[in-house]
C-alpha angles and dihedrals in degrees: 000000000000126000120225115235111224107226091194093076106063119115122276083235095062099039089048095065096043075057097052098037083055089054096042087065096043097247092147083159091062090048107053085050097051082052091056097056108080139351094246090047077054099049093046095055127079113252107247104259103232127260093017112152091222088069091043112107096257121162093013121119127181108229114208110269096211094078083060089048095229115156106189137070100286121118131205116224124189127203103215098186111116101240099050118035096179125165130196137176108224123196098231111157115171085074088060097115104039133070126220121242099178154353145189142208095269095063093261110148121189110206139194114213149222104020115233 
């Protein structure tokens, strides 16, 4: 039988430069979720300083979630920066009813609401 490693235990050391590595390429996605894992991978990151550009919303675009045909409130961004590529499906639904016509770099949508 295998025994479950228990992740919350790591040191705040070593969870502190996953953080900052993280940081260092820009995968504030990937931050924001390592800090809500646990309290103590909480405690051992810095609290974002507000308003501070690297937790802005840059290089991320909402594609239209029609294509998809997904009916409900989740939304597809796209990180469009070349090193990470990343992708996540977000539960935002107060933008249920509206469809996005554009967006730019610093995290700006222009929507069309509400949808026919």
């Amino acid at each position: 039988m295998a025994i479950a490693a228990d992740w919350s235990s790591l040191t705040s050391e070593l969870v502190g430069l996953v953080a900052d590595a993280l940081l260092a390429t820009g995968d504030v996605d990937c931050y924001v979720s390592l800090r809500a894992v646990c309290h103590h991978w909480r405690e051992a990151t810095a609290d974002p300083p507000s308003p501070d550009p690297c937790f802005l919303p840059h290089r991320w675009v909402m594609l239209d979630s029609r294509a998809a045909n997904v009916q409900d409130s989740r939304r597809l961004f796209l990180n469009v920066d070349m090193y990470t590529g990343s992708f996540v499906w977000k539960d935002l639904p107060v933008l249920r009813d509206y469809v996005s016509l554009a967006a730019d770099n610093d995290g700006l949508l222009v929507l069309r609401g509400p949808r026919d």
